[in-house]
C-alpha positions in Angstrom: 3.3 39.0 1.2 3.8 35.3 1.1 2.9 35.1 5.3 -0.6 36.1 3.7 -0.8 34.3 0.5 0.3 31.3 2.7 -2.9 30.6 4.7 -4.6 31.6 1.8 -3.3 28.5 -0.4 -3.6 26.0 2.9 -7.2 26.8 3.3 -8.0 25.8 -0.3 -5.5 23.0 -0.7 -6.9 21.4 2.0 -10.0 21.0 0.9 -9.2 18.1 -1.6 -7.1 16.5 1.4 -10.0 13.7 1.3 -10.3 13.3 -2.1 -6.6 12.7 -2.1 -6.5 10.3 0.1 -9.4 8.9 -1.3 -7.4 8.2 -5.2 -4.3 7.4 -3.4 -6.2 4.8 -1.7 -7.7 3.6 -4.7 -4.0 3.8 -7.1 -2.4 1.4 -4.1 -5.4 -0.8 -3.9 -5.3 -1.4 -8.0 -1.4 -1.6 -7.7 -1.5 -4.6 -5.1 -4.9 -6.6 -7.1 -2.7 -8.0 -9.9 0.3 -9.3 -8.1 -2.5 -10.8 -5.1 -4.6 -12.6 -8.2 -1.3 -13.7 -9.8 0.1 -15.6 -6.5 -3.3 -17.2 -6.4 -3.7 -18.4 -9.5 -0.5 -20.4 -9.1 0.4 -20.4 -5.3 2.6 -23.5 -5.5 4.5 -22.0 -8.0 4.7 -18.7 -5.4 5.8 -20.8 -2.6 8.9 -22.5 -4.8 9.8 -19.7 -6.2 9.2 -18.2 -2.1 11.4 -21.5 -0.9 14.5 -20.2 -4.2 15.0 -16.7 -2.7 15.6 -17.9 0.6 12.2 -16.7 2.4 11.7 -19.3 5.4 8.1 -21.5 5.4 7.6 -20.6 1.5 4.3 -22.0 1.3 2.8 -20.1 4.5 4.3 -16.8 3.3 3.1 -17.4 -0.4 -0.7 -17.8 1.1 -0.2 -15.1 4.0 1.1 -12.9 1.2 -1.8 -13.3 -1.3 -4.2 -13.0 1.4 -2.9 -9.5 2.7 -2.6 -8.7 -0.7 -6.0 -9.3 -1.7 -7.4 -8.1 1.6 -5.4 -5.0 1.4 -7.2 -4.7 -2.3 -10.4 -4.5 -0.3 -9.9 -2.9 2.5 -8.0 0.2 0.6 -10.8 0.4 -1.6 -13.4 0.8 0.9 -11.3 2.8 3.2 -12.2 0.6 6.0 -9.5 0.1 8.6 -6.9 1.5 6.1 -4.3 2.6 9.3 -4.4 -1.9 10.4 -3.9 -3.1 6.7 -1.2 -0.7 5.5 1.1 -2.1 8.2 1.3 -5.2 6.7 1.2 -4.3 3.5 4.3 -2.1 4.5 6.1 -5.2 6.1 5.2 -7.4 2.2 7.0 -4.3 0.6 10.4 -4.2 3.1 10.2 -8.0 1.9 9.4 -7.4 -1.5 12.6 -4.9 -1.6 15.0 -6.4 0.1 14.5 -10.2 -1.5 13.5 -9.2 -5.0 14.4 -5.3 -5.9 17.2 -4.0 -4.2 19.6 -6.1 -6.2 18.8 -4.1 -9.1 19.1 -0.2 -7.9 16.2 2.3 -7.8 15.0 2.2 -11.5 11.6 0.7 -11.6 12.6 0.1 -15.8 15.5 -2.2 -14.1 12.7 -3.8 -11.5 14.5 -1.9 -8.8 13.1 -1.1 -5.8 11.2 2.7 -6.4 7.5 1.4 -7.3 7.7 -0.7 -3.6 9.4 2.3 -2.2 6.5 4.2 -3.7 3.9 2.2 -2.0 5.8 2.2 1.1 5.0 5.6 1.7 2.4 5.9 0.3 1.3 3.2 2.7 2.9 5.2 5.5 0.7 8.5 4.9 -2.2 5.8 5.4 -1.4 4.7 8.3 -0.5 8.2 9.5 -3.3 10.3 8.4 -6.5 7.3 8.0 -8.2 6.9 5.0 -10.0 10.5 4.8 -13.3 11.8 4.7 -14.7 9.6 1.7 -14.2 5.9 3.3 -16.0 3.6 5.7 -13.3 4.9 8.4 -14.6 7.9 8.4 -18.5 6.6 8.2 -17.9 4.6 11.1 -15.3 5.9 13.4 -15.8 9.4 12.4 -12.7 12.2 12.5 -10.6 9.3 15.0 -10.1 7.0 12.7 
């Protein structure tokens, strides 16, 4: 019974493969806007506070952060090269966890590290499977993107 419900179930869950990728997309993208606009709104403040946790050239990472932060923003939203921009998004969350969050456990409500985790993979199925059907990926680089 289930070896023919199985394919069943497949055939119509993967028809909202896109659209899930598609919100994902859009969920990561809105999770990385306010901590990009916060760094620049203050990025000297970033950097010294970059410079207290021990992360080397605080300035340059403060403004290489923001930018792939607020090109990441962009870029996720658009679904253009979503597989390029999630790897170093991934890299800012290894950093993000192992300078700021791991301290603290895995509770998010302690500011540990599970929300960075989260986008991690999230990030990760990204860069595995593209941006899906509805992005610019897919517009302009058809099913290989």
């Amino acid at each position: 019974m289930l070896k023919s419900i199985y394919p069943l179930t497949k055939n119509i869950l993967s028809h909202g493969q896109s659209l899930s990728l598609f919100l994902a997309r859009l969920v990561v993208a809105y999770g990385f806007y306010e901590p990009a606009m916060t760094k620049w709104s203050d990025i000297g403040s970033v950097a010294t506070w970059f410079g207290s946790i021990g992360i080397p050239f605080p300035t340059l990472n403060a403004y290489m952060a923001a930018s792939t932060e607020l090109l990441g923003v962009v870029l996720l939203t658009l679904g253009l090269f979503t597989r390029l921009i999630s790897i170093p998004l991934m890299v800012i969350m290894v950093v993000a966890i192992t300078t700021v969050h791991l301290a603290h456990g895995f509770s998010a409500g302690n500011n540990g590290f599970e929300i960075p985790l989260y986008y991690m993979l999230f990030l990760a199925i990204f860069a595995s499977f593209g941006a899906g059907k509805l992005s610019l990926d897919h517009l302009l680089f058809g099913d290989e993107q």
